[in-house]
C-alpha positions as CSV (number, residue, x, y, z in Angstrom):
1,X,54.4,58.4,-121.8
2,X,51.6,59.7,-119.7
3,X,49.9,62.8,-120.5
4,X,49.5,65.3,-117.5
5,X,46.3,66.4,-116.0
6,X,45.9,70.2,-116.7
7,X,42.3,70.6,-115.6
8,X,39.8,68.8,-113.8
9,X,38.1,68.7,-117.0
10,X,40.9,66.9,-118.8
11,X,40.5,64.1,-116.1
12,X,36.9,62.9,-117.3
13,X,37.4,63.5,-120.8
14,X,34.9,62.5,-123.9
15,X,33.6,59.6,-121.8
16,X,31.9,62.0,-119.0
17,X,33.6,59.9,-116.3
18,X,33.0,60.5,-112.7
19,X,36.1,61.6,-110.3
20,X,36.3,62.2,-106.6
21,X,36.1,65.7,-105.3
22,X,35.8,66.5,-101.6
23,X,34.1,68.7,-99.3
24,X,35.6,69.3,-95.9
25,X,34.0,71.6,-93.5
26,X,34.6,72.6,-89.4
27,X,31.7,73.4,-86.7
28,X,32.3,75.5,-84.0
29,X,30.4,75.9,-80.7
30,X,28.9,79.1,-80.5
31,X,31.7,79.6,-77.5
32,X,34.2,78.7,-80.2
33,X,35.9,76.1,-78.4
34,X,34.5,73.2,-79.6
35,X,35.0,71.9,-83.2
36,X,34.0,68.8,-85.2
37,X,34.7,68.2,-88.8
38,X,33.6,66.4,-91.1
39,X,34.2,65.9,-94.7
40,X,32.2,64.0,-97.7
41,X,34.0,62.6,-100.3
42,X,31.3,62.7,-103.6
43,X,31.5,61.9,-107.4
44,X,31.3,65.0,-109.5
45,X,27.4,64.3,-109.4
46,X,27.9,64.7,-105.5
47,X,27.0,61.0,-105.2
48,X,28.7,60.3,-101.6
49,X,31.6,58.1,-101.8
50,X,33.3,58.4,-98.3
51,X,32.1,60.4,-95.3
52,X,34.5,60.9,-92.0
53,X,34.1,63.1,-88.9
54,X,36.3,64.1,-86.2
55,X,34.6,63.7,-82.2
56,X,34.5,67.2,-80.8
57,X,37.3,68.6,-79.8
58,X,37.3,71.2,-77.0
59,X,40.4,74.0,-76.4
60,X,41.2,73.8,-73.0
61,X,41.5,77.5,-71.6
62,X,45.8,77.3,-71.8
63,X,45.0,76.8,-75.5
64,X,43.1,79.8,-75.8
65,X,45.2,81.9,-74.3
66,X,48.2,81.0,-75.8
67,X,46.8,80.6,-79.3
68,X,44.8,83.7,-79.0
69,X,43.3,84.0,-82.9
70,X,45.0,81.5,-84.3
71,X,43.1,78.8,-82.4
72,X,40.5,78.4,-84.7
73,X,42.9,77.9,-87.7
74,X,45.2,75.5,-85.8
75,X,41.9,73.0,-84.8
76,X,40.2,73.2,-88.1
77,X,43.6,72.9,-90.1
78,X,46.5,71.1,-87.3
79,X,44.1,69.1,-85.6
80,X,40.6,67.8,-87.0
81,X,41.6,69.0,-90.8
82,X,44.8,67.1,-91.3
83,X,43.4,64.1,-89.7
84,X,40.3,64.0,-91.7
85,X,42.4,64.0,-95.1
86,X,44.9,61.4,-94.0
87,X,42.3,58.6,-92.9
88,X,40.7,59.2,-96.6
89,X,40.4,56.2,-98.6
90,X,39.2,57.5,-101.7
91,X,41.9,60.5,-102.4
92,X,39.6,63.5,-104.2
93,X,41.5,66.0,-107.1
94,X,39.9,68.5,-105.1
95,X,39.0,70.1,-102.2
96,X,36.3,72.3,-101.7
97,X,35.9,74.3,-98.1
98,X,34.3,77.5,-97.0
99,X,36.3,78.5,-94.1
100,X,39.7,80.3,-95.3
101,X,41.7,79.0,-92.4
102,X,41.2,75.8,-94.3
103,X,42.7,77.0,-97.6
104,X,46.7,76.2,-96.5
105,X,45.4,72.5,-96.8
106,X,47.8,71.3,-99.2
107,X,50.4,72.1,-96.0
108,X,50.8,68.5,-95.7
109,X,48.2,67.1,-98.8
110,X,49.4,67.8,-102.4
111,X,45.7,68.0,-103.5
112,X,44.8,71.6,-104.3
113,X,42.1,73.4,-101.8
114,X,39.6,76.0,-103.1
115,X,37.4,78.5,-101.2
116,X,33.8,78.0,-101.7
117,X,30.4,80.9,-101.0
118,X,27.8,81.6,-102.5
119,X,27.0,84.5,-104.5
120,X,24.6,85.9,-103.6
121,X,21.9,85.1,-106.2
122,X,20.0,81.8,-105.9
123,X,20.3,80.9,-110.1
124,X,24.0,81.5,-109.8
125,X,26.7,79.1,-109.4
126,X,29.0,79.4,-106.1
127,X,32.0,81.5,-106.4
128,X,35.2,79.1,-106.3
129,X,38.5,80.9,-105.1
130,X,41.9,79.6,-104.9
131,X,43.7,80.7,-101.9
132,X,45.9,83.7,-102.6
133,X,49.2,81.8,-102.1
134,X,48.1,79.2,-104.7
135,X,46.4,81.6,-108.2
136,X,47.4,79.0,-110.5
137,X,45.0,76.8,-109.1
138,X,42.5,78.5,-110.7
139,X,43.7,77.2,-114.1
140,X,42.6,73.5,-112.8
141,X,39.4,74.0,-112.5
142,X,36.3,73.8,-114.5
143,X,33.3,74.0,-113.0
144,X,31.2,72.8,-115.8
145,X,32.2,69.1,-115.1
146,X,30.7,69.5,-111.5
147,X,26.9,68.5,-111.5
148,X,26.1,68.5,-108.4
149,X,24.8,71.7,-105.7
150,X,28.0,71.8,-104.3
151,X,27.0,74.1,-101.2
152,X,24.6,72.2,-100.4
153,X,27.3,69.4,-99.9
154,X,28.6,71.6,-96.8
155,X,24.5,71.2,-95.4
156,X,24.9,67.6,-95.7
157,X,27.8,67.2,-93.6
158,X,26.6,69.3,-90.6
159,X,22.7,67.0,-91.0
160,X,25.6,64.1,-90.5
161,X,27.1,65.5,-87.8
162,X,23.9,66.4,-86.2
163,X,22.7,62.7,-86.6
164,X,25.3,61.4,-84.8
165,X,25.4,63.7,-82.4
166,X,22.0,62.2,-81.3
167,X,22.9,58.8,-80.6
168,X,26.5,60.1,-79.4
169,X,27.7,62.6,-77.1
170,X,31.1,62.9,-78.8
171,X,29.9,64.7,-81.4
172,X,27.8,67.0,-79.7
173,X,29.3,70.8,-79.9
């Protein structure tokens, strides 16, 4: 019989194995009405495994008055977030994001989402929050089997982002 999977430290064991976390992250315009995500899939060393990004996506001025303040969680979460997750091919135990509209996630995945900032001190590790609806997440995770800079994941994606942007419009914001 299978034994379950209590924390993200039971997953790589003695062995020091490496499992897929992910790191999905939304860029607004400075109008706010244009968002492109993006999210990279990396090992627990944050060796990439799978990067995806949305095209821009632009609220038309209906949408902005009938979603009022909820537009920004409705495109980062209902329309690029959602979409993002579903075309992953490598499935992560983990996601990691920094905007809190992105925290109701496991909406439609199962995977558990945590909030991610940093603390203010540059020898300190970030501070990792599950969302309030969800505080036994915080049981499954253990930090100390994450090697990697994991906010400077978040940097990586919008350098990606602003790559492509250069050769293509579509991602521009």
């Amino acid at each position: 019989m299978p034994q379950s999977v209590t924390t993200l430290g039971d997953v790589i064991g003695a062995d020091n194995r490496t499992y897929p976390i992910a790191f999905l992250h939304v860029m607004w315009s400075k109008d706010e009405r244009s968002a492109v995500g993006g999210i990279l899939v990396t090992d627990n060393f944050g060796v990439p495994l799978e990067f995806r990004i949305s095209t821009a996506v632009r609220a038309s001025k209906l949408q902005v008055l009938l979603l009022g303040a909820s537009l920004r969680g409705h495109f980062s979460r209902d329309i690029i977030g959602e979409k993002l997750i579903r075309n992953l091919t490598n499935r992560p135990l983990v996601y990691f994001v920094q905007q809190p509209e992105l925290l109701s996630l496991p909406a439609f995945s199962e995977t558990p989402a945590f909030s991610m900032r940093a603390s203010g001190k540059a020898d300190e590790s970030p501070i990792v929050t599950p969302p309030d609806s969800k505080p036994q997440y915080a049981s499954l995770l253990d930090l100390r089997t994450i090697h990697a800079d994991m906010l400077e994941v978040f940097t990586r994606i919008d350098k990606g982002r602003q790559a492509l942007s250069e050769r293509d419009e579509h991602y521009r914001l």
